[in-house]
PDB file of N, CA, C and O in Angstrom:
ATOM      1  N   UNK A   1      66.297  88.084 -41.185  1.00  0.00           N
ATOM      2  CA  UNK A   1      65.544  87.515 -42.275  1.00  0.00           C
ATOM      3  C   UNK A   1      65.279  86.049 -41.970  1.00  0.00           C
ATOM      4  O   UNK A   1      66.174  85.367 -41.471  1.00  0.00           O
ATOM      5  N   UNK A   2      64.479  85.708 -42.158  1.00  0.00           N
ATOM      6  CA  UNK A   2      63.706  84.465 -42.218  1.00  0.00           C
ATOM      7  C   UNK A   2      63.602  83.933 -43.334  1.00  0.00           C
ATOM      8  O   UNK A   2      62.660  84.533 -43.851  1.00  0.00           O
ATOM      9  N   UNK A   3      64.059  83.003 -44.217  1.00  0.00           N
ATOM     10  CA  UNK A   3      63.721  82.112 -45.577  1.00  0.00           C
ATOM     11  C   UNK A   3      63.578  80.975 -45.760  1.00  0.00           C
ATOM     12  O   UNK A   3      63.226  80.182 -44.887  1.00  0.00           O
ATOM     13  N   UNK A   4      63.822  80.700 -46.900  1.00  0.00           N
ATOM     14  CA  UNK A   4      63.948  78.992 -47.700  1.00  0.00           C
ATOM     15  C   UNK A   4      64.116  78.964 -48.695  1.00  0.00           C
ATOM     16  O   UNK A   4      63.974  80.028 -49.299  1.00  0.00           O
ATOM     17  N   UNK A   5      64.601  77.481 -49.627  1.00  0.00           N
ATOM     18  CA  UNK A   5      64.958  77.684 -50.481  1.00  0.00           C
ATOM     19  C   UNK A   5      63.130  77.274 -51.215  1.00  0.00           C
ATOM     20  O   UNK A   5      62.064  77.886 -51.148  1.00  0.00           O
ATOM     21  N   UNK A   6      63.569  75.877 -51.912  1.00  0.00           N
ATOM     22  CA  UNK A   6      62.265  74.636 -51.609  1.00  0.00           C
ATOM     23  C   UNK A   6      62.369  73.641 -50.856  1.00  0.00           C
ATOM     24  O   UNK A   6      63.287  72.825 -50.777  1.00  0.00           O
ATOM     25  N   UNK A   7      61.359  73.713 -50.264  1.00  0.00           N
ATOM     26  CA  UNK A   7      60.737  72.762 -48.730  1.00  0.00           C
ATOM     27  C   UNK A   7      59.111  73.101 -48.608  1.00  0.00           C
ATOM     28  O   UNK A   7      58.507  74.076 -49.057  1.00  0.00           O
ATOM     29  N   UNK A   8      58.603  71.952 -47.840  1.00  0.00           N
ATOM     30  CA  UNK A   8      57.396  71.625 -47.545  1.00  0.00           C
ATOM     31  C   UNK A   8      57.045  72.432 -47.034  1.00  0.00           C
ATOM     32  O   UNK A   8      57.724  73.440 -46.839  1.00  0.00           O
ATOM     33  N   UNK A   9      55.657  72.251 -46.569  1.00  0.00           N
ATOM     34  CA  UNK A   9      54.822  73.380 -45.304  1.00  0.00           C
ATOM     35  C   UNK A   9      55.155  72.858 -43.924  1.00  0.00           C
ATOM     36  O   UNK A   9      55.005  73.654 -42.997  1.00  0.00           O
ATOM     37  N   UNK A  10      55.438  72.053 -43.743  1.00  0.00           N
ATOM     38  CA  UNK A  10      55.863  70.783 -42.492  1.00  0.00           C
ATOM     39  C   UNK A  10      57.139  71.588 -41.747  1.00  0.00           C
ATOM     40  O   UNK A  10      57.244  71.852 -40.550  1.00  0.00           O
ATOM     41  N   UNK A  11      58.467  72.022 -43.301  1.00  0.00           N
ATOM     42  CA  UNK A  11      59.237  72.323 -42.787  1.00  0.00           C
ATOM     43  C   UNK A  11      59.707  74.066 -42.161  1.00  0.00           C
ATOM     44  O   UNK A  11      60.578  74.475 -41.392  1.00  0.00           O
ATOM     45  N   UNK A  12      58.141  75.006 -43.310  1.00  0.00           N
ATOM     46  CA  UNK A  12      58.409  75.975 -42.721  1.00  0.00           C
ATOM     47  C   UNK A  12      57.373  76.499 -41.702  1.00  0.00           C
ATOM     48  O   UNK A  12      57.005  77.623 -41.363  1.00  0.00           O
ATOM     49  N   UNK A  13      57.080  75.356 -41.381  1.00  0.00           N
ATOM     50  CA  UNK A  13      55.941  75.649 -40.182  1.00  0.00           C
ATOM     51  C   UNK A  13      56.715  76.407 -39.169  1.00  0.00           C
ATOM     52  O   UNK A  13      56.428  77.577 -38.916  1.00  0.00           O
ATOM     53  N   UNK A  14      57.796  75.712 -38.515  1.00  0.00           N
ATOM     54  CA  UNK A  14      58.760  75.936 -37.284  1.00  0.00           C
ATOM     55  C   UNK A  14      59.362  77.680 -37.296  1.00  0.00           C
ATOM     56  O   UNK A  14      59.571  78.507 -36.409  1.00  0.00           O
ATOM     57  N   UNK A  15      59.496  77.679 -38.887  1.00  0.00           N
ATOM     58  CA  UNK A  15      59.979  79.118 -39.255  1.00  0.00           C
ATOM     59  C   UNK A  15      58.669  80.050 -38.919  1.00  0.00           C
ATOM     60  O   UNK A  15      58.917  81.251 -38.810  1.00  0.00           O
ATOM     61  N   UNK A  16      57.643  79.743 -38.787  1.00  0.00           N
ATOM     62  CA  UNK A  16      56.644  80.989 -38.905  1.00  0.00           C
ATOM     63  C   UNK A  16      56.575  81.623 -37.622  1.00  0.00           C
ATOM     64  O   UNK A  16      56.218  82.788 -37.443  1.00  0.00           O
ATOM     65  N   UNK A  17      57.075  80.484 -36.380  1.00  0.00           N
ATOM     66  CA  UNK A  17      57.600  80.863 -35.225  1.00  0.00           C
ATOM     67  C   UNK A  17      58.227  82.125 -35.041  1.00  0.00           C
ATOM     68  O   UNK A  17      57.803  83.047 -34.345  1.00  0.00           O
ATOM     69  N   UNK A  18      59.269  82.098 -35.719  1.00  0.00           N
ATOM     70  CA  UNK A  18      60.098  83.306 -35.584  1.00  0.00           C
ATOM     71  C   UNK A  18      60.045  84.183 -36.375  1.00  0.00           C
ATOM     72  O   UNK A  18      60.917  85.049 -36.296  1.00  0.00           O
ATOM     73  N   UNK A  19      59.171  84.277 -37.267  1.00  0.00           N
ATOM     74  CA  UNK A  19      58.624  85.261 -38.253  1.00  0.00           C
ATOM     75  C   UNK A  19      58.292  86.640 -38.104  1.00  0.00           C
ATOM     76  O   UNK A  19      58.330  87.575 -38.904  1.00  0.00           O
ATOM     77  N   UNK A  20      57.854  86.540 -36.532  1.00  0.00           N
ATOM     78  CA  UNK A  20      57.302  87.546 -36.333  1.00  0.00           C
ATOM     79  C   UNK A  20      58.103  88.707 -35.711  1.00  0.00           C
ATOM     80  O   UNK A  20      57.740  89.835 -35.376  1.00  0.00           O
ATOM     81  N   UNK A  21      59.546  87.968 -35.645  1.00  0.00           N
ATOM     82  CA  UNK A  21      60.449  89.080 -35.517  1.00  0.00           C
ATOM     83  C   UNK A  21      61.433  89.179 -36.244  1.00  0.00           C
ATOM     84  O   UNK A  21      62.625  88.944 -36.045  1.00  0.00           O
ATOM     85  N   UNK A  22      60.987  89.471 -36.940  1.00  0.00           N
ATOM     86  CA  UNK A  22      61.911  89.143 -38.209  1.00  0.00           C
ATOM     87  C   UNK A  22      61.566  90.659 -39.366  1.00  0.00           C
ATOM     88  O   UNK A  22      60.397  90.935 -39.636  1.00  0.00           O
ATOM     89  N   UNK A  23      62.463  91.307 -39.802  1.00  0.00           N
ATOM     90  CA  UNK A  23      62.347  92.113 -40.672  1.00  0.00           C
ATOM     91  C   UNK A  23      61.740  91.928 -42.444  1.00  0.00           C
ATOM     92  O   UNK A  23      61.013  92.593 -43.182  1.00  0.00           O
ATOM     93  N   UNK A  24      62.591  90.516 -42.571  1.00  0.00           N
ATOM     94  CA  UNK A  24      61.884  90.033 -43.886  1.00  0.00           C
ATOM     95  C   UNK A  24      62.064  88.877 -43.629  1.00  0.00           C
ATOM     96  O   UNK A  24      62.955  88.193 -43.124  1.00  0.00           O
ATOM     97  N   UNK A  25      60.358  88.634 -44.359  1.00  0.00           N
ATOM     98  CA  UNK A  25      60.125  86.691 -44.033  1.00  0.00           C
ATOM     99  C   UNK A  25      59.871  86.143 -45.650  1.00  0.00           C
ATOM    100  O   UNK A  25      59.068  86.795 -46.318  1.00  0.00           O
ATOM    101  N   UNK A  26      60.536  84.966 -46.280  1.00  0.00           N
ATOM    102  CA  UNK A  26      60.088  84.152 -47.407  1.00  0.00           C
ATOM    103  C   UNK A  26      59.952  82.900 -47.224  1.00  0.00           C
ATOM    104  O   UNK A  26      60.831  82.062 -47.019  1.00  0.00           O
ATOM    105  N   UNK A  27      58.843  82.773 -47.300  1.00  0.00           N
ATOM    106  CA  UNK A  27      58.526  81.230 -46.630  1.00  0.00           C
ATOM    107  C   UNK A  27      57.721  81.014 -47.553  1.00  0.00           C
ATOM    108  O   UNK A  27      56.575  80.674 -47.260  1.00  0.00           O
ATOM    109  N   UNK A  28      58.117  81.156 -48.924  1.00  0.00           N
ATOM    110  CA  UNK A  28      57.075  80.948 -50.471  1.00  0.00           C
ATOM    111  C   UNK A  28      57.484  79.057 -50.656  1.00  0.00           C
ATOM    112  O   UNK A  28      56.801  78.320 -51.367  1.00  0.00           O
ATOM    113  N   UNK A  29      58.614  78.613 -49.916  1.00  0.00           N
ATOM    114  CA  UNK A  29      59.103  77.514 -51.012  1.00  0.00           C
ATOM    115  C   UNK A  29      57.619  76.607 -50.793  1.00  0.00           C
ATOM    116  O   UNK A  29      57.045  77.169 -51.726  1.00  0.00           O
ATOM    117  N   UNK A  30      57.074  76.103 -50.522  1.00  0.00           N
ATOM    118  CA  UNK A  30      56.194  75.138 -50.816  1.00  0.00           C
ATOM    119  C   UNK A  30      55.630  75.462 -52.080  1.00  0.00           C
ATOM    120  O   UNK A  30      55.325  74.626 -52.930  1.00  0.00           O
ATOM    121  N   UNK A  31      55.465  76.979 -52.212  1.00  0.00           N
ATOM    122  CA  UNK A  31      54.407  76.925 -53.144  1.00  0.00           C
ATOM    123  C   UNK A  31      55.359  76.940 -54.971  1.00  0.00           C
ATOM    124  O   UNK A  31      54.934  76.911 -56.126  1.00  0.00           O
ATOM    125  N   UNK A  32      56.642  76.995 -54.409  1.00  0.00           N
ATOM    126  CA  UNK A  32      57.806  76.078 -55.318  1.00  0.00           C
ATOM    127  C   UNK A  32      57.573  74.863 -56.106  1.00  0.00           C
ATOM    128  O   UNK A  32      58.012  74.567 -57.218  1.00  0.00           O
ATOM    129  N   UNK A  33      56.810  74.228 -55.328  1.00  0.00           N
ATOM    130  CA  UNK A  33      56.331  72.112 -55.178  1.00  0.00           C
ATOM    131  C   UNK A  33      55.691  72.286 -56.019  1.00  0.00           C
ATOM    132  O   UNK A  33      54.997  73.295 -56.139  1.00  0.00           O
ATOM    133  N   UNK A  34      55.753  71.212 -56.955  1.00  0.00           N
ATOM    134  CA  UNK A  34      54.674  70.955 -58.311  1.00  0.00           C
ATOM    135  C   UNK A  34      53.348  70.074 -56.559  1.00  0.00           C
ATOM    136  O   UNK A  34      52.181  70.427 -56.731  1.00  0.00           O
ATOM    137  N   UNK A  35      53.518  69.241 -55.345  1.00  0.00           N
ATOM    138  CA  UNK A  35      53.191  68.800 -54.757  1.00  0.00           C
ATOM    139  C   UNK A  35      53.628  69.178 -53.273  1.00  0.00           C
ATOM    140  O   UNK A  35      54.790  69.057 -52.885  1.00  0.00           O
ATOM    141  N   UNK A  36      52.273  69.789 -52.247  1.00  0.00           N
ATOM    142  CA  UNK A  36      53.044  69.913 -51.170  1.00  0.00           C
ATOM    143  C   UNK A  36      52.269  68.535 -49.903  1.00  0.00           C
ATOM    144  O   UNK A  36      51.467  67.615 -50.062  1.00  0.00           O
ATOM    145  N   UNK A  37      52.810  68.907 -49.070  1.00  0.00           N
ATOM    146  CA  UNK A  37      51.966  67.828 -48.020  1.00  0.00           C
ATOM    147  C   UNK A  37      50.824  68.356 -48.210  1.00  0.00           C
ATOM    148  O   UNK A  37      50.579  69.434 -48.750  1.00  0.00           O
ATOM    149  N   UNK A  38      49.722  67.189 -47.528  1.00  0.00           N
ATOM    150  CA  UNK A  38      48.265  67.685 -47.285  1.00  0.00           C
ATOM    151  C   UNK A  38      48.282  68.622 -46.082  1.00  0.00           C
ATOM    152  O   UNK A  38      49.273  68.807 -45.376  1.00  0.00           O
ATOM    153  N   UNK A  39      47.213  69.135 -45.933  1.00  0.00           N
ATOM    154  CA  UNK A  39      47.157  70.073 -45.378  1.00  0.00           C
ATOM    155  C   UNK A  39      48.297  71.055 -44.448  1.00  0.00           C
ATOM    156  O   UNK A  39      48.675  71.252 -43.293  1.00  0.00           O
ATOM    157  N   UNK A  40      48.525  71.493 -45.859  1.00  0.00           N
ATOM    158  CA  UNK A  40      50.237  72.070 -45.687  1.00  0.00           C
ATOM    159  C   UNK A  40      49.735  73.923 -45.327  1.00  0.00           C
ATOM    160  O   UNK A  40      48.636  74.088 -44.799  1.00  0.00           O
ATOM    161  N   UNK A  41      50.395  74.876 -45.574  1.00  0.00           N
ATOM    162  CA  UNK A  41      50.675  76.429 -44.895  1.00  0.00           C
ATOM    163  C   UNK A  41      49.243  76.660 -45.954  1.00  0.00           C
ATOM    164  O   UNK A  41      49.010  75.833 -46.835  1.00  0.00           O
ATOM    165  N   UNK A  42      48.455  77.728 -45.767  1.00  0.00           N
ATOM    166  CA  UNK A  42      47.440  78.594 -46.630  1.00  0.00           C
ATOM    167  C   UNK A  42      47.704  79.592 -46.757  1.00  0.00           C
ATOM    168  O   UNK A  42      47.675  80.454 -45.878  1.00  0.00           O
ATOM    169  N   UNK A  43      48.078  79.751 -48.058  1.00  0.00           N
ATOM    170  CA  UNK A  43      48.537  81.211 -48.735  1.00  0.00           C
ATOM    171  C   UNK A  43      47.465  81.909 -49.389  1.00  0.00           C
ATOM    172  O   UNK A  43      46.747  81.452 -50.278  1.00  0.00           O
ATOM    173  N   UNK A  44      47.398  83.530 -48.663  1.00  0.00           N
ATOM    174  CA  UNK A  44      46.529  84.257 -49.106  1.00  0.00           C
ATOM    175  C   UNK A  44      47.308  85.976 -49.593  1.00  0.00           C
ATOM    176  O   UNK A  44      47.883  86.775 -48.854  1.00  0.00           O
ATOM    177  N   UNK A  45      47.115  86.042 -50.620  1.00  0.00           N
ATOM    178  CA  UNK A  45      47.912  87.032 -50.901  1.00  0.00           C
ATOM    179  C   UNK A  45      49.141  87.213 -50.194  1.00  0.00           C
ATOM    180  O   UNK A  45      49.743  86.143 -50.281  1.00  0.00           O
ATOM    181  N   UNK A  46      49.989  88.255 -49.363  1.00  0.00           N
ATOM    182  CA  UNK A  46      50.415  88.353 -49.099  1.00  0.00           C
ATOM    183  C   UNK A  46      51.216  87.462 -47.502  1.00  0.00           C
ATOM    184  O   UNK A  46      52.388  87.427 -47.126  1.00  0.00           O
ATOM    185  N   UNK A  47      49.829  86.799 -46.854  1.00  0.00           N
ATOM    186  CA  UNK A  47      49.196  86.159 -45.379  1.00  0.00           C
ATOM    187  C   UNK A  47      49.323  84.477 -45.988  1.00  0.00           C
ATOM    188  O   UNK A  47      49.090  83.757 -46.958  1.00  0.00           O
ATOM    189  N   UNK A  48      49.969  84.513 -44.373  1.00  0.00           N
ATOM    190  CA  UNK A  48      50.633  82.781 -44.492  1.00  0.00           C
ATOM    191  C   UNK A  48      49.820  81.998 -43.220  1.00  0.00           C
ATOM    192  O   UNK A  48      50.338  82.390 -42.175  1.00  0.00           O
ATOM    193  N   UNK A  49      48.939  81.217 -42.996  1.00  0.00           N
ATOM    194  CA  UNK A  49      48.108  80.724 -42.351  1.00  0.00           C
ATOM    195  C   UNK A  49      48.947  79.274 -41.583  1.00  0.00           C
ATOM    196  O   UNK A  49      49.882  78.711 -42.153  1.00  0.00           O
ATOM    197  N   UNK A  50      48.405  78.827 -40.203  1.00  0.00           N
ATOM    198  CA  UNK A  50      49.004  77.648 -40.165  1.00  0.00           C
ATOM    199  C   UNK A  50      48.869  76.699 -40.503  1.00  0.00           C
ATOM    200  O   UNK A  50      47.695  76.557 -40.843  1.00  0.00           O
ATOM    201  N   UNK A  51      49.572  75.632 -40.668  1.00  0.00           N
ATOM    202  CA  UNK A  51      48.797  74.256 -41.580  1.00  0.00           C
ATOM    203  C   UNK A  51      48.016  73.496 -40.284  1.00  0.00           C
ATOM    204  O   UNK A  51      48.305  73.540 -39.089  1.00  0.00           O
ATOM    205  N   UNK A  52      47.156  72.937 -40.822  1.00  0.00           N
ATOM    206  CA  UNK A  52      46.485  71.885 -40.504  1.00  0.00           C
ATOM    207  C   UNK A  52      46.678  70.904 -39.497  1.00  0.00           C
ATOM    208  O   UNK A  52      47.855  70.559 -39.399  1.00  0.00           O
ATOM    209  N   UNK A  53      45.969  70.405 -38.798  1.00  0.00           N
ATOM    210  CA  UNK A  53      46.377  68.986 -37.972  1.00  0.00           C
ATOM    211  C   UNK A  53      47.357  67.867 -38.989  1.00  0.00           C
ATOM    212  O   UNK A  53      48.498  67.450 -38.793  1.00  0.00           O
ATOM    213  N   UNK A  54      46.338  67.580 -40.191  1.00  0.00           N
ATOM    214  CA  UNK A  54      47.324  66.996 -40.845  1.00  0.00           C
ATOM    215  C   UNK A  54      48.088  67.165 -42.108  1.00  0.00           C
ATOM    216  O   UNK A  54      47.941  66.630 -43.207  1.00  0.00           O
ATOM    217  N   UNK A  55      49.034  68.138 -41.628  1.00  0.00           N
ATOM    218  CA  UNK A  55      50.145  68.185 -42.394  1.00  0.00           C
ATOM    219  C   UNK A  55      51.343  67.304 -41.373  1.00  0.00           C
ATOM    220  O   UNK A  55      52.363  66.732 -41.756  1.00  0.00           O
ATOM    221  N   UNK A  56      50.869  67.421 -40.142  1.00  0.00           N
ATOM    222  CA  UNK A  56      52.367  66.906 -38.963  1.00  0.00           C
ATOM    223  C   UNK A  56      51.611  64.986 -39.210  1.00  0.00           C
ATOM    224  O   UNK A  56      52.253  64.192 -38.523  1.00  0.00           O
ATOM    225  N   UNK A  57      50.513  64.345 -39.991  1.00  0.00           N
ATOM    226  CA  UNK A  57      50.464  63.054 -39.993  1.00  0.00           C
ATOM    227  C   UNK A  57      49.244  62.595 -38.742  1.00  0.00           C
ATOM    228  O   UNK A  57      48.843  63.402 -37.903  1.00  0.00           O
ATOM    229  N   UNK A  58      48.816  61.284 -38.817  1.00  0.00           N
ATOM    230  CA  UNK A  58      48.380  61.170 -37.735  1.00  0.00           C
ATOM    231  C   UNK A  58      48.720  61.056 -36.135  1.00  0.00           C
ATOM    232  O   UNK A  58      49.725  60.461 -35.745  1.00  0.00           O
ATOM    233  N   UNK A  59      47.941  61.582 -35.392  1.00  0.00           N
ATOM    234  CA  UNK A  59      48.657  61.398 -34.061  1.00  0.00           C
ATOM    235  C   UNK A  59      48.637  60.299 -33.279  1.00  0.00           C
ATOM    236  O   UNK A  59      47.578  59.679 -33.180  1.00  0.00           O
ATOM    237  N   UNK A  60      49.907  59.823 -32.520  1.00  0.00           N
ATOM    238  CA  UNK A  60      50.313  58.193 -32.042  1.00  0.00           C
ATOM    239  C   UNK A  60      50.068  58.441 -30.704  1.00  0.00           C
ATOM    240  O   UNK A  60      49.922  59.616 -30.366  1.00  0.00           O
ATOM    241  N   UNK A  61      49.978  57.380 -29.707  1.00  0.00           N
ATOM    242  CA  UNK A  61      49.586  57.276 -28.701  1.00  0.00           C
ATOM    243  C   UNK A  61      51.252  57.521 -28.327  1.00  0.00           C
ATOM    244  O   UNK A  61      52.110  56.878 -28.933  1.00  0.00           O
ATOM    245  N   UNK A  62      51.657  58.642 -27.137  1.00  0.00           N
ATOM    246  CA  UNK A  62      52.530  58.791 -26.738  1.00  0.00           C
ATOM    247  C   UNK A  62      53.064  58.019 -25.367  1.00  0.00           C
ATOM    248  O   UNK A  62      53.990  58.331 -24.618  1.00  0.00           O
ATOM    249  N   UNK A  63      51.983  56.700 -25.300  1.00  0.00           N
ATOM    250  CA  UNK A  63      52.192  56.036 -23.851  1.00  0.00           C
ATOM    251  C   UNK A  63      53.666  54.871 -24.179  1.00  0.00           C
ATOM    252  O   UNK A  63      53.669  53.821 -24.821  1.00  0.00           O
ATOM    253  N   UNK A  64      54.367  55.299 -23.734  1.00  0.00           N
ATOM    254  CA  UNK A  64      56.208  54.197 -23.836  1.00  0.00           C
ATOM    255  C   UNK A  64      55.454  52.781 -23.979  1.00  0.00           C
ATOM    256  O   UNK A  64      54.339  52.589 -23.495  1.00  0.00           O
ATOM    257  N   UNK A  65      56.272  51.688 -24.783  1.00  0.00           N
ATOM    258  CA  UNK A  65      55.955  50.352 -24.710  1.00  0.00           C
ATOM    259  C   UNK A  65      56.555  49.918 -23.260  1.00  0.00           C
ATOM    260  O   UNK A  65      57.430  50.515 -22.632  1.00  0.00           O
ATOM    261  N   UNK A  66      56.123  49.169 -23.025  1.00  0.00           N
ATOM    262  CA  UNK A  66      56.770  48.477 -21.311  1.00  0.00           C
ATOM    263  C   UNK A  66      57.416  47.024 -22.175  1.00  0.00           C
ATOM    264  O   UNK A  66      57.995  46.138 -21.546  1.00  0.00           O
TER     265      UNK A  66
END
């Protein structure tokens, strides 16, 4: 089984990973949130979609400071 209690879409992103072997998946808590991140998981009936570029924030230049 795969779950949550309440948590973001951010946090059950990582879970949808392993979802797919998984006998039973609940990965409802965002929709728990009176507020979730922006472009957080898309829930369609039963079907859990991935979130967005930005739900993970904007992306930083990964070059090290010298």
């Amino acid at each position: 089984m795969i779950g949550c209690m309440v948590a973001t879409s951010m946090s059950m992103a990582p879970a949808m990973l392993l979802a797919g072997g998984a006998s039973f998946v609940d990965l409802d808590g965002p929709l728990l949130l009176s507020e979730d991140r922006a472009g957080g998981l898309d829930y369609h009936d039963s079907q859990v979609a991935w979130p967005s570029q930005s739900c993970w924030g904007e992306p930083r230049d990964m070059q090290p400071e010298l």
